[in-house]
SEZA-468702 format. One record per residue (C-alpha): residue number from 1; residue in one letter; x, z, y. Coordinates in steps of 0.02 Angstrom, whole numbers, plus 50000, padded with zeros to 5 digits. Each point is the difference from the previous one (the first is absolute). Layout:
<sites>
<site pos="NUM" code="a" u="X" w="Z" v="Y"/>
...
</sites>
This chain:
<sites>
<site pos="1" code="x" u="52040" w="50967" v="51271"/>
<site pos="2" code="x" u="49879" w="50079" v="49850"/>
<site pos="3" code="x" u="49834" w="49926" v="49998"/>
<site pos="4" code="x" u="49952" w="50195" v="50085"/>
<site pos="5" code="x" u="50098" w="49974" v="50149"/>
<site pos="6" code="x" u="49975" w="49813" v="50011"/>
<site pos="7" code="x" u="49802" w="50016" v="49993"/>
<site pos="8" code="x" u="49988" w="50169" v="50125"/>
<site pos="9" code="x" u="50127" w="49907" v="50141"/>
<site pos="10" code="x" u="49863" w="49867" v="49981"/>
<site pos="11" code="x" u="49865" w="50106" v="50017"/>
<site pos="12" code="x" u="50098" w="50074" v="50173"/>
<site pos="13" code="x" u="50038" w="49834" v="50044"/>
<site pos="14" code="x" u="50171" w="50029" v="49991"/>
<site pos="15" code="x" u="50158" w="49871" v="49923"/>
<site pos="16" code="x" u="49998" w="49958" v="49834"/>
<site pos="17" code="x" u="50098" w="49915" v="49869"/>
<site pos="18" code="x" u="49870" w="49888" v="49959"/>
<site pos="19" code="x" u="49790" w="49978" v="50026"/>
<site pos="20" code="x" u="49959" w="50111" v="49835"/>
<site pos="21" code="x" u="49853" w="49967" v="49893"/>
<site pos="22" code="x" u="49878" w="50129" v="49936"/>
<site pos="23" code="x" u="49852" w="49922" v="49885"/>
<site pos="24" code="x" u="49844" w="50091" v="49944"/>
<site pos="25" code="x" u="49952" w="49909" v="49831"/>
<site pos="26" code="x" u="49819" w="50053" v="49952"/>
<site pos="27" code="x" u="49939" w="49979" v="49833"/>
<site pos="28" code="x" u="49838" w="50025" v="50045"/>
<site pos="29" code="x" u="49880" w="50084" v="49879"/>
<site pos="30" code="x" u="49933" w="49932" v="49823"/>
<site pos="31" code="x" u="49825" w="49954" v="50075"/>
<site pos="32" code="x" u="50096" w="49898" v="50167"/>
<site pos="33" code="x" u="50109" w="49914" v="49854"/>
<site pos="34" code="x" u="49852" w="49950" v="49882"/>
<site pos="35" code="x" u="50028" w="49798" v="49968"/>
<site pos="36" code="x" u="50163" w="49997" v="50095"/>
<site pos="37" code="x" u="50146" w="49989" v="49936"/>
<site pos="38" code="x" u="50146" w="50143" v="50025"/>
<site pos="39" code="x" u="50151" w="49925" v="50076"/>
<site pos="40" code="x" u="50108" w="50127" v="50041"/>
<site pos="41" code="x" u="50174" w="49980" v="49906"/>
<site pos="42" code="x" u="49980" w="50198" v="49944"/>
<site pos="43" code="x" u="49869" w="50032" v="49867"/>
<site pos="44" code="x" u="49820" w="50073" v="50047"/>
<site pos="45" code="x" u="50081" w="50165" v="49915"/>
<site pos="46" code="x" u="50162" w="50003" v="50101"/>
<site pos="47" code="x" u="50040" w="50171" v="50038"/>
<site pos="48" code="x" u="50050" w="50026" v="50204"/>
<site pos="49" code="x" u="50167" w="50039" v="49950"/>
<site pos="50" code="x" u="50030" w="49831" v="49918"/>
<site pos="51" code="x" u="49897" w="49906" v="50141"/>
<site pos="52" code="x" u="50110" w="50098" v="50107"/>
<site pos="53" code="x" u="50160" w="49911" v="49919"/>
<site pos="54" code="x" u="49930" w="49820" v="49990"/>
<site pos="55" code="x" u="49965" w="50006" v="50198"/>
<site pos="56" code="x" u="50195" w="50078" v="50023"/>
<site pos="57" code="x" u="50116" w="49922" v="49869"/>
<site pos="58" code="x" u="49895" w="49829" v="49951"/>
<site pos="59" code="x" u="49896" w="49936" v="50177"/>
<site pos="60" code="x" u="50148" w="50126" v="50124"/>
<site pos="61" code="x" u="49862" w="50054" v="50123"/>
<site pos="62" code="x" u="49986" w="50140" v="50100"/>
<site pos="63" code="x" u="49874" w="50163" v="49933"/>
<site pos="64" code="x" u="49921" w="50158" v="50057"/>
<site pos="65" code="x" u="49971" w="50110" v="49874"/>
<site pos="66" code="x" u="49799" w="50061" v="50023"/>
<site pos="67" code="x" u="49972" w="50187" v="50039"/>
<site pos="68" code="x" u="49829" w="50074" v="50009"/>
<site pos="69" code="x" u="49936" w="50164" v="50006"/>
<site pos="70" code="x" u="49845" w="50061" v="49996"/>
<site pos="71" code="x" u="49955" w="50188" v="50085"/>
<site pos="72" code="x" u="49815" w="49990" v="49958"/>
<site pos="73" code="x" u="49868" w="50081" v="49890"/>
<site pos="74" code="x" u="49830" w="50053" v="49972"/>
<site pos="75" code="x" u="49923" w="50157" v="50080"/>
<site pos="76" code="x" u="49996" w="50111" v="49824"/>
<site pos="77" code="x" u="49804" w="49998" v="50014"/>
<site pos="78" code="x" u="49982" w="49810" v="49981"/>
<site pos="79" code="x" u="49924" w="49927" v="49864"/>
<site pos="80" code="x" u="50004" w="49812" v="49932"/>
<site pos="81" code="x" u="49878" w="49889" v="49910"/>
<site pos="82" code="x" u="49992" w="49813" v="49954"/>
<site pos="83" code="x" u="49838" w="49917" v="49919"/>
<site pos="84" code="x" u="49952" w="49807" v="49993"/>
<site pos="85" code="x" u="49814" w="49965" v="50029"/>
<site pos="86" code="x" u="49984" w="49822" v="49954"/>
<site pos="87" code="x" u="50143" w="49877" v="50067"/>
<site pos="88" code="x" u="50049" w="50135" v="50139"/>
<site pos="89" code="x" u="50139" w="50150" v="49995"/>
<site pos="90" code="x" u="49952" w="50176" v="50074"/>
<site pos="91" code="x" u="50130" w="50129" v="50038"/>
<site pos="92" code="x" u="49950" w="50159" v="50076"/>
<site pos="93" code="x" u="50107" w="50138" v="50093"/>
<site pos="94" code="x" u="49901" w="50183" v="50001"/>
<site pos="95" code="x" u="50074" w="50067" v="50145"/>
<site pos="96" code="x" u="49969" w="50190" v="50097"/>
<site pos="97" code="x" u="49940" w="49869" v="50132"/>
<site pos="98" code="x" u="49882" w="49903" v="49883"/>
<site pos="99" code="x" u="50001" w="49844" v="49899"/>
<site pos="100" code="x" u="50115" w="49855" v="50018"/>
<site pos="101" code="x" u="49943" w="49851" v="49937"/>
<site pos="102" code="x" u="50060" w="49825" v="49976"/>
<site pos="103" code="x" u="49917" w="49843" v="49897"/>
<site pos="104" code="x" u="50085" w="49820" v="49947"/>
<site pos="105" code="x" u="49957" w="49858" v="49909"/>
<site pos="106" code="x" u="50048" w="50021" v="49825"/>
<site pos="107" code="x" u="50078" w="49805" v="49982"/>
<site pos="108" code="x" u="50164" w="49920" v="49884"/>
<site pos="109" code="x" u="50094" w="49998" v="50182"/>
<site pos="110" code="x" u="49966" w="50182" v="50014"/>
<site pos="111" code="x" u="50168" w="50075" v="49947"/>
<site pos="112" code="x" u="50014" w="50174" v="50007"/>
<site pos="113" code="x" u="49896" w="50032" v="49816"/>
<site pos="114" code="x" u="49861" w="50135" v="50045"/>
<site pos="115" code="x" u="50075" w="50071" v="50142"/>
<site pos="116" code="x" u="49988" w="49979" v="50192"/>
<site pos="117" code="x" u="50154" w="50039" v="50082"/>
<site pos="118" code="x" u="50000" w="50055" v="50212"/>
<site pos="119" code="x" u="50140" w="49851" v="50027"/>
<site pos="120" code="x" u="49990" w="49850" v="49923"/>
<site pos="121" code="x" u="49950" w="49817" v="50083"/>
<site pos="122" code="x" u="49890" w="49962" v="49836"/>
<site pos="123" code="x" u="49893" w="50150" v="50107"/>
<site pos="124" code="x" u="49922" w="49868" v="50129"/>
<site pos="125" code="x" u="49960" w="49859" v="49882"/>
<site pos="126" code="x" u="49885" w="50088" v="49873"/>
<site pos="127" code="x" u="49944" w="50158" v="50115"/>
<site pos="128" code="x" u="49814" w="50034" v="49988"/>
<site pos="129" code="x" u="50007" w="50165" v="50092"/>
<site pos="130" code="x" u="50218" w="50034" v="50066"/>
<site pos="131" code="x" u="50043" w="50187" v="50023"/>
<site pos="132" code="x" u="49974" w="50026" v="50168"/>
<site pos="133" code="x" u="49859" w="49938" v="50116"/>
<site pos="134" code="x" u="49970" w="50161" v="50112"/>
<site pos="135" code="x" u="50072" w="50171" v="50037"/>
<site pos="136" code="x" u="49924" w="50070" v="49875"/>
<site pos="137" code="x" u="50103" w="49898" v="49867"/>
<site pos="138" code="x" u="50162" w="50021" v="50087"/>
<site pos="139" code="x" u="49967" w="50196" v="50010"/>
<site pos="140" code="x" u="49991" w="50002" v="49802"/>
<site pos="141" code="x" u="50140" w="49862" v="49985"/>
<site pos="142" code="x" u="50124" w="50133" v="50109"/>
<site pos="143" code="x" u="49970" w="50117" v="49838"/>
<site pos="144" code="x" u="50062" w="49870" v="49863"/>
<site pos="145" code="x" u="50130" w="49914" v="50101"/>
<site pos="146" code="x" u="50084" w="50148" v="50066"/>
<site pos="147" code="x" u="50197" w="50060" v="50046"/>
<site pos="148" code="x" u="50037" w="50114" v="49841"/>
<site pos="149" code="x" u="50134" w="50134" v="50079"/>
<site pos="150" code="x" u="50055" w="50057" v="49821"/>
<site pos="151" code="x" u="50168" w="50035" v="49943"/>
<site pos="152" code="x" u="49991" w="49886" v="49837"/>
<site pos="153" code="x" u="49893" w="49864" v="50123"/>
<site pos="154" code="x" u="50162" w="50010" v="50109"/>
<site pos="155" code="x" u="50128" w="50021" v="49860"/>
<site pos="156" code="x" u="49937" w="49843" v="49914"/>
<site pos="157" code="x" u="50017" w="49886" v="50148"/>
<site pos="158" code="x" u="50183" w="50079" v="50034"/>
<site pos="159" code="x" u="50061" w="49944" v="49824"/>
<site pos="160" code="x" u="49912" w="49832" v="50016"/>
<site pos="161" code="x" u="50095" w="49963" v="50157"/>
<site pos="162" code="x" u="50153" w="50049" v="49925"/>
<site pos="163" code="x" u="49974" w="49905" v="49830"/>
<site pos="164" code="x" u="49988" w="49850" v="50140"/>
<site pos="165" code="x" u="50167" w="50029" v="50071"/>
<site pos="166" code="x" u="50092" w="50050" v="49844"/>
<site pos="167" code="x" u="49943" w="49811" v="49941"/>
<site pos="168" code="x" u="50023" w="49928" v="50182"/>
<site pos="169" code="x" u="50184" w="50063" v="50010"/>
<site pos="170" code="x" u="50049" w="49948" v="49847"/>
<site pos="171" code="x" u="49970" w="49813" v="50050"/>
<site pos="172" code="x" u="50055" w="50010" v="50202"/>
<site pos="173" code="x" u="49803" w="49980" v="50043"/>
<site pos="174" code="x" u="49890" w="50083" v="50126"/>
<site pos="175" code="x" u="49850" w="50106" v="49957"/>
<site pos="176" code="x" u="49841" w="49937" v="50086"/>
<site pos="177" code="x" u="49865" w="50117" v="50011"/>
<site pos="178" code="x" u="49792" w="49988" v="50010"/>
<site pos="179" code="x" u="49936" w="50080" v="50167"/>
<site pos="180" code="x" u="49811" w="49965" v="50027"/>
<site pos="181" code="x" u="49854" w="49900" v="49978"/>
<site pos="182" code="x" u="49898" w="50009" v="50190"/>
<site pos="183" code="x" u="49869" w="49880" v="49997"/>
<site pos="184" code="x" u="50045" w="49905" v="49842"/>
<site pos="185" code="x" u="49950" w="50153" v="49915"/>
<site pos="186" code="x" u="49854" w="50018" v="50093"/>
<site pos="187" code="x" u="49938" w="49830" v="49975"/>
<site pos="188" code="x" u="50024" w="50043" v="49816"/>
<site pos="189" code="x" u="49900" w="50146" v="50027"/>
<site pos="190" code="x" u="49868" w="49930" v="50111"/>
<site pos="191" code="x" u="49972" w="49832" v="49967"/>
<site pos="192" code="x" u="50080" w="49850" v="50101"/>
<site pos="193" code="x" u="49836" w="49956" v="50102"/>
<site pos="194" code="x" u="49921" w="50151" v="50001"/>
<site pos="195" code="x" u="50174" w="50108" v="50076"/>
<site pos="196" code="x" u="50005" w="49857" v="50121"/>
<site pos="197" code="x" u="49815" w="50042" v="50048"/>
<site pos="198" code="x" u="50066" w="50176" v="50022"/>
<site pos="199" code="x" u="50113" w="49948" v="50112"/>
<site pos="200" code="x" u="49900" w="49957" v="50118"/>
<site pos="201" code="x" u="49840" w="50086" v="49980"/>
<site pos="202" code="x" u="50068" w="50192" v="49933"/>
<site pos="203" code="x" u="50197" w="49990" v="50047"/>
<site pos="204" code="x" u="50010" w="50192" v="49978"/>
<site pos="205" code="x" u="49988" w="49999" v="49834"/>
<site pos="206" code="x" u="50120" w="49883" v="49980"/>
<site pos="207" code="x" u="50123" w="50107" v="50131"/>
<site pos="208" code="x" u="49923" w="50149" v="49870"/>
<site pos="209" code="x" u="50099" w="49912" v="49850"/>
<site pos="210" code="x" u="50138" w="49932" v="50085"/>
<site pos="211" code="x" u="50025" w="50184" v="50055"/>
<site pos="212" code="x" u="49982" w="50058" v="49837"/>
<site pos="213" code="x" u="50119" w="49866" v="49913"/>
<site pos="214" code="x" u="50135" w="50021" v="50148"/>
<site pos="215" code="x" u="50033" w="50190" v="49963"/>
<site pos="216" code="x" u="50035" w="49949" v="49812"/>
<site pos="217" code="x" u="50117" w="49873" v="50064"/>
<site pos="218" code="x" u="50106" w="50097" v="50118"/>
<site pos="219" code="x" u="50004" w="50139" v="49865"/>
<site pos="220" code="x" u="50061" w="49864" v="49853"/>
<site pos="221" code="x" u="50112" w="49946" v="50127"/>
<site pos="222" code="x" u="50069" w="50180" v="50027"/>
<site pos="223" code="x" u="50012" w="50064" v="49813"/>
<site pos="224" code="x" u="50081" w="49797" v="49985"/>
<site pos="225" code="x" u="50137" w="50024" v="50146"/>
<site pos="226" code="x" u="50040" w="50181" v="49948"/>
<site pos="227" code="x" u="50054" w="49904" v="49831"/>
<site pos="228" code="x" u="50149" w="49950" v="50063"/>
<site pos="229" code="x" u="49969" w="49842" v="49865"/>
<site pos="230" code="x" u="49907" w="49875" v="50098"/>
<site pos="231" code="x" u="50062" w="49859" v="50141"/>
<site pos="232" code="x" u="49875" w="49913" v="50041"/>
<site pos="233" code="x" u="49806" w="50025" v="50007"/>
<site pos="234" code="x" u="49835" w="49877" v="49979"/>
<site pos="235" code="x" u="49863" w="50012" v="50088"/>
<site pos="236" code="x" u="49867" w="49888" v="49951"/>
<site pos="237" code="x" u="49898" w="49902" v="50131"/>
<site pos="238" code="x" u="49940" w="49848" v="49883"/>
<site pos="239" code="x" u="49824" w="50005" v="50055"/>
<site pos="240" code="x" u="50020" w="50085" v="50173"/>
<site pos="241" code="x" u="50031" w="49835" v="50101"/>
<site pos="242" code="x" u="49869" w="49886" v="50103"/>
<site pos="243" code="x" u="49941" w="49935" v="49851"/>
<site pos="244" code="x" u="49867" w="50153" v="50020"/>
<site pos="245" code="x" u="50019" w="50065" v="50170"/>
<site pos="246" code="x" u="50053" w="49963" v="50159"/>
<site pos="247" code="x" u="50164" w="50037" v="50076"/>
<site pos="248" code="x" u="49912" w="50158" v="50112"/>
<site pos="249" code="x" u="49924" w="50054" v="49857"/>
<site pos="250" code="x" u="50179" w="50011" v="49896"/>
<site pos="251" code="x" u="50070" w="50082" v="50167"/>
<site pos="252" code="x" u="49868" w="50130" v="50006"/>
<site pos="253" code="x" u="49986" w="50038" v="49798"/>
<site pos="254" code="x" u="50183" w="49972" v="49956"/>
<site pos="255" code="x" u="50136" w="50017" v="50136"/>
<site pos="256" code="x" u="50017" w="50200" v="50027"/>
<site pos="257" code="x" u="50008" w="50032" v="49825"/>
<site pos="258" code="x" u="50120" w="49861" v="49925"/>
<site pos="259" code="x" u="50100" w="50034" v="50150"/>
<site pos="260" code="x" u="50009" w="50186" v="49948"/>
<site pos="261" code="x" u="50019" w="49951" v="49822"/>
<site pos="262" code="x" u="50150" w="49887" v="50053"/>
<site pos="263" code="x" u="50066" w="50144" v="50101"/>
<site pos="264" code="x" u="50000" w="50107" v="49853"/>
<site pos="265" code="x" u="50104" w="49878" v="49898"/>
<site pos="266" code="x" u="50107" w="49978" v="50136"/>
<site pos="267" code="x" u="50033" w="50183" v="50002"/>
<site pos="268" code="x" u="50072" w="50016" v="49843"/>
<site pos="269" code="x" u="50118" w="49847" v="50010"/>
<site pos="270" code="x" u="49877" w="49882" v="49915"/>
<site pos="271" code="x" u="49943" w="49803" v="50059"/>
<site pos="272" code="x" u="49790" w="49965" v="49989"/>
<site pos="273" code="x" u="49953" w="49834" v="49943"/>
<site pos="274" code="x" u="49821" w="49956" v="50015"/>
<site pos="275" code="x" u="49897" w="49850" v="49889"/>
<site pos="276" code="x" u="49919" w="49883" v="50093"/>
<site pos="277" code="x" u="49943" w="49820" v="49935"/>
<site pos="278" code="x" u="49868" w="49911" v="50093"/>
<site pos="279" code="x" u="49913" w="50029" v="50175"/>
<site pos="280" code="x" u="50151" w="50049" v="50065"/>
<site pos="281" code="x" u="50037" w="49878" v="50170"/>
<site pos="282" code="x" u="49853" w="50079" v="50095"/>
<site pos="283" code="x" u="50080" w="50153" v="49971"/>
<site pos="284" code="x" u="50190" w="50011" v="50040"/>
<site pos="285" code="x" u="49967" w="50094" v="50160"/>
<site pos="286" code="x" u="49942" w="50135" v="49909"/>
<site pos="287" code="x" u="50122" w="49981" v="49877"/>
<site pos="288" code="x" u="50141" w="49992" v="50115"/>
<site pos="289" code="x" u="49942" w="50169" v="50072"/>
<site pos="290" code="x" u="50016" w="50095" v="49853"/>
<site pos="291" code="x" u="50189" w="50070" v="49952"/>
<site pos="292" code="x" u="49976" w="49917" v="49839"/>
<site pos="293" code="x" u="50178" w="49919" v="49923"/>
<site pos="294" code="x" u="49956" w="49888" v="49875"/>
<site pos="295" code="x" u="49835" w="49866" v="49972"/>
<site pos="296" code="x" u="50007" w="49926" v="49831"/>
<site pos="297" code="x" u="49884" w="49858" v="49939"/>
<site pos="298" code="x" u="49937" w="49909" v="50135"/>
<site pos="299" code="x" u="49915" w="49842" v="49934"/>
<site pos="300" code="x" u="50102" w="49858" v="50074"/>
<site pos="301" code="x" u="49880" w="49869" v="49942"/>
<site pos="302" code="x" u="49859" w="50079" v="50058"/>
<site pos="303" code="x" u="49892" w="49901" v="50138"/>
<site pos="304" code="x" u="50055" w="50037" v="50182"/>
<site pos="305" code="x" u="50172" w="50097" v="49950"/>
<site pos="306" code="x" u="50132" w="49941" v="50137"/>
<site pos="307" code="x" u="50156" w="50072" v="49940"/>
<site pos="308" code="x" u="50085" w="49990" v="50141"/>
<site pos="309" code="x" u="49877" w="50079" v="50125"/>
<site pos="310" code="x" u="50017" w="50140" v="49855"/>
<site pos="311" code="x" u="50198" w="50006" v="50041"/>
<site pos="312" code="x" u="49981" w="50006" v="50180"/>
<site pos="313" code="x" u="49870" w="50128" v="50006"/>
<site pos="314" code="x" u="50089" w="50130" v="49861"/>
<site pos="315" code="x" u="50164" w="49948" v="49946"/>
<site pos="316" code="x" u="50069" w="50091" v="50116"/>
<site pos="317" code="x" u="49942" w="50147" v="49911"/>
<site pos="318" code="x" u="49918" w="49972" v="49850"/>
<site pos="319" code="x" u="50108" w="49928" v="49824"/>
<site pos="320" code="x" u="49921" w="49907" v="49892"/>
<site pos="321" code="x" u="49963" w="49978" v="49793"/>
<site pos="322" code="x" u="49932" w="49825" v="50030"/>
<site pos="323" code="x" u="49993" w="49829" v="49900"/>
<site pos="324" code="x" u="49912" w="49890" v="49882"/>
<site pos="325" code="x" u="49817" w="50019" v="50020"/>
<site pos="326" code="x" u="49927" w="50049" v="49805"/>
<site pos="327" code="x" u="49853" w="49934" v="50029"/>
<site pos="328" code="x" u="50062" w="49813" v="50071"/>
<site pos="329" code="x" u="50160" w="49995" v="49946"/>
<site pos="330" code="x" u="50052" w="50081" v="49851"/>
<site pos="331" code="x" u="49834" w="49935" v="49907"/>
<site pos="332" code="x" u="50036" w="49805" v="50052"/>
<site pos="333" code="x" u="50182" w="49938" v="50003"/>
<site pos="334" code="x" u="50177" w="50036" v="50004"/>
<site pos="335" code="x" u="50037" w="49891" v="50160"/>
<site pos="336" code="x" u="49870" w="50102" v="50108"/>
<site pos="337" code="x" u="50097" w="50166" v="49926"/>
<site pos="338" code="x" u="50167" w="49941" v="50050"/>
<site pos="339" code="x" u="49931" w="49922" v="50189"/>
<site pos="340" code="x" u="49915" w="50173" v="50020"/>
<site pos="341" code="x" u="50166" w="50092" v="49966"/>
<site pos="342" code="x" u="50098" w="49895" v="50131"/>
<site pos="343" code="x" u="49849" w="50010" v="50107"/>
<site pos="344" code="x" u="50025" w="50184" v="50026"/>
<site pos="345" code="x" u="50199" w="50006" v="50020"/>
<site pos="346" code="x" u="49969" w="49882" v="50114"/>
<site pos="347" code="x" u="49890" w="50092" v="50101"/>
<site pos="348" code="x" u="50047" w="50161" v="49956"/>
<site pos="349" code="x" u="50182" w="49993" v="49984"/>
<site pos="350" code="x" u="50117" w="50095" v="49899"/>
<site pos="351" code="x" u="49960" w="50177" v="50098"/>
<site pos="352" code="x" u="49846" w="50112" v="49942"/>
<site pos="353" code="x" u="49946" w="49863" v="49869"/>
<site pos="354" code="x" u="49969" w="50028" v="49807"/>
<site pos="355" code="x" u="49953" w="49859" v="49907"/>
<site pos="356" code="x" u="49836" w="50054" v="49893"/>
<site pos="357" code="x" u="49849" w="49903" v="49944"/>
<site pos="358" code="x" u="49846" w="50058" v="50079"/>
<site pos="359" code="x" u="49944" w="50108" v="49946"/>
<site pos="360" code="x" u="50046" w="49969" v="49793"/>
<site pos="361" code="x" u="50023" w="49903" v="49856"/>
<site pos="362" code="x" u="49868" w="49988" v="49879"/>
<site pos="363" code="x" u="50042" w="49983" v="49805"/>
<site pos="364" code="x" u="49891" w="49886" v="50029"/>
<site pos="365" code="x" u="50080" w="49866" v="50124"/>
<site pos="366" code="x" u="50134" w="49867" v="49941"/>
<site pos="367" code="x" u="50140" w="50103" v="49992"/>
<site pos="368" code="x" u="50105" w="49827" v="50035"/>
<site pos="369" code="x" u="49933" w="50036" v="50175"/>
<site pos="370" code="x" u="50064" w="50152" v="50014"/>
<site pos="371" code="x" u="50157" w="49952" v="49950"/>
<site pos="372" code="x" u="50018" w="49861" v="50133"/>
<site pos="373" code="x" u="49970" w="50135" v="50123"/>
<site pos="374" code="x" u="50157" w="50116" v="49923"/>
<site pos="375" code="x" u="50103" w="49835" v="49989"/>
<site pos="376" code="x" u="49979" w="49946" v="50190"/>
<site pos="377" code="x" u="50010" w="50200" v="50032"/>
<site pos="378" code="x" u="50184" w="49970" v="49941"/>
<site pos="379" code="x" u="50044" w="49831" v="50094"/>
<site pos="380" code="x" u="49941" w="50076" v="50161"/>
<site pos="381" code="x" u="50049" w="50183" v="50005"/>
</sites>
């Protein structure tokens, strides 16, 4: 089999030659990295192409090859402005709806220079006013985060796709595409504790963005199926999980639209994965109900995960991207790598399984660890 039709029978749970293995290595950015070493084998200038070839010829793992497009732009009215008062970072939107406004602390973790971007998780640390806290904001957001129907907006995204699968072909690999934030982008809007507030105490405005994000969604996933160029689509769900809500809350915010977004991908002949890391056992129910294909990066280590109560419950129709834990494993020994790898085949089998860490490797972790994990990867497959 290629490493394209090994990982997608995977992802459909159907027979493969072997478990494949698909790692995300994340260098993390300069400020993460400062007084850590880089261990990556690849220099901190690699190109993707050559990172590319180290994964395939040199470590002989599996690879998607990243598609992303984006089908948004400013309202042609909008204006932008940055200042810094002191140790805190204003940016400004003038919008035909009025001013939006969001504040951070200014600080050497702060990593996006003078700029405040909508999605980034930096967002929640150092917020001292997020982008969106009422109507009001959201109404003026919907004017600089907006679907941009233009020819060359559309045009652009058409010949990034196929750039993607002109590169993806060449090596036998699928093309894996970006579909959505939800509520991860909404917490990185909002603020963790203060969307979770929101929640609860004004849940229409968070229906209001959800809205707002899902009809971007289903229209990247459109303009991305009509491609032709991608198989497989990820949606992420990092932060949408019982870590911040419960299960009926996921139900009522999330199930309609990722199942319609899942339908969509479906529709044009393309599997859904979905993120999820932690806070996921109170949730399978509502995970089970949604015609998701794929859940990659659940924490294995993570207190309370029973992996098999997570077979029984889904793997009769979910796949997984599952494995070493990043956070307990990779960081802190080789053995607990290669027992977390036989852990999962073990539970998991040889059907619907890739063998990932969860949910990266850092450039910053003993890279000795990941290689344990690609070594027992080998033995076991």
């Amino acid at each position: 089999m290629t490493s394209k039709e090994r990982v997608l029978a995977a992802m459909r749970r159907e027979p493969v030659d072997h478990v494949p293995c698909v790692c995300v290595f994340n260098p993390l950015s300069p400020t993460q990295r400062r007084h850590h070493r880089w261990n990556f084998p690849w220099s901190e200038a690699a190109s993707y192409e050559e990172r590319l070839r180290y994964e395939l010829e040199v470590l002989g793992i599996d690879h998607l090859v990243p598609a992303g497009v984006s089908l948004t732009a400013p309202h042609p009215e909008v204006r932008a402005k940055v200042w810094r008062e002191g140790d805190v970072l204003h940016k400004v939107f003038t919008t035909p709806a009025g001013d939006l406004h969001a504040a951070v602390l200014f600080t050497e973790e702060w990593p996006h220079g003078d700029d405040i971007p909508f999605f980034s998780d930096f967002n929640v640390g150092h917020y001292v006013k997020p982008w969106i806290r009422d109507e009001a904001d959201l109404r003026c957001f919907t004017y600089v985060h907006r679907l941009d129907p233009s020819a060359a907006r559309l045009a652009a995204a058409r010949e990034s796709l196929s750039a993607a699968r002109r590169l993806a072909d060449r090596h036998g690999l699928a093309v894996n595409a970006s579909g959505g934030l939800g509520l991860t982008g909404a917490q990185h809007l909002f603020g963790a504790a203060d969307l979770c507030i929101a929640s609860i105490d004004n849940p229409g405005l968070v229906h209001a963005y959800l809205d707002h994000d899902h009809q971007i969604n289903l229209r990247t996933l459109e303009v991305i199926g009509e491609s032709g160029c991608v198989d497989t689509v990820r949606r992420n769900g990092f932060y949408e999980t019982a870590d911040f809500y419960s299960p009926a809350q996921l139900t009522d915010f999330l199930a309609g639209r990722l199942t319609a977004e899942a339908d969509c991908a479906h529709a044009y002949g393309m599997t859904m994965s979905y993120t999820v890391n932690t806070g996921v056992m109170p949730i399978l129910d509502h995970l089970a109900a949604v015609p998701l294909d794929t859940l990659v990066g659940i924490d294995i280590a993570f207190h309370g995960v029973d992996l098999a109560r997570i077979k029984a419950t889904l793997g009769d129709r979910k796949s997984f991207f599952i494995g070493p834990s990043s956070t307990y494993h990779i960081w802190h020994g080789a053995e607990l790598c290669r027992q977390a790898v036989r852990d999962c085949i073990e539970v998991f089998g040889r059907t619907g399984l890739v063998i990932t860490p969860c949910v990266s490797s850092h450039s910053i972790m003993p890279w000795e660890n990941t290689l344990a994990m690609l070594d027992e990867w080998r033995r076991c497959r």
